[in-house]
N, C-alpha and C positions, 0 to 999 in steps of 0.2 A: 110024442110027448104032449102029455095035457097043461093047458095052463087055464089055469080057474080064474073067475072074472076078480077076485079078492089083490091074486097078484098080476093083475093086470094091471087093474087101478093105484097098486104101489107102483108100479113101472112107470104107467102115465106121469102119475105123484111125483115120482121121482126124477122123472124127466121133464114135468115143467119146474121144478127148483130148480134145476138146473141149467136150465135156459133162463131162471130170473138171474143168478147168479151169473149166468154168462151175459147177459144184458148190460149188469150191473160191472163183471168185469171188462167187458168192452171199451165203458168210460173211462177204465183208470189204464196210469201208462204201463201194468205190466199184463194187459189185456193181450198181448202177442206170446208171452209165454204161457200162460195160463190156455190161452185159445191151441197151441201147439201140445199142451198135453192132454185138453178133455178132447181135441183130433184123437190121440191118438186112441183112445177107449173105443175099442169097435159099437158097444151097441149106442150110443151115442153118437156118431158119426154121423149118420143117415141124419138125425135132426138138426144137429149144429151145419152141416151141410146147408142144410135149406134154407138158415137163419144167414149163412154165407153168402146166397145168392141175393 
């Protein structure tokens, strides 16, 4: 499987929204369920993991 540098950078892109947004959801108090379903999304994982540790 090829991936071209274009969706790469939507990946990247996409994966720091999402980590602002997890940032942002951290602070508030339904930060534990929110954080319990972007866990469960595999390719996301590995980075929220590391924001974990």
């Amino acid at each position: 499987m090829q991936i071209n540098e274009l969706d790469l950078q939507k990946l990247k892109d996409h994966s720091n929204n999402l980590t602002m947004e997890w940032m942002k959801q951290m602070k508030s108090t339904k930060s534990r369920i929110f954080r319990s379903c972007i866990l469960e999304s595999e390719p996301c994982q590995s980075i929220f993991r590391q924001h974990l540790e």
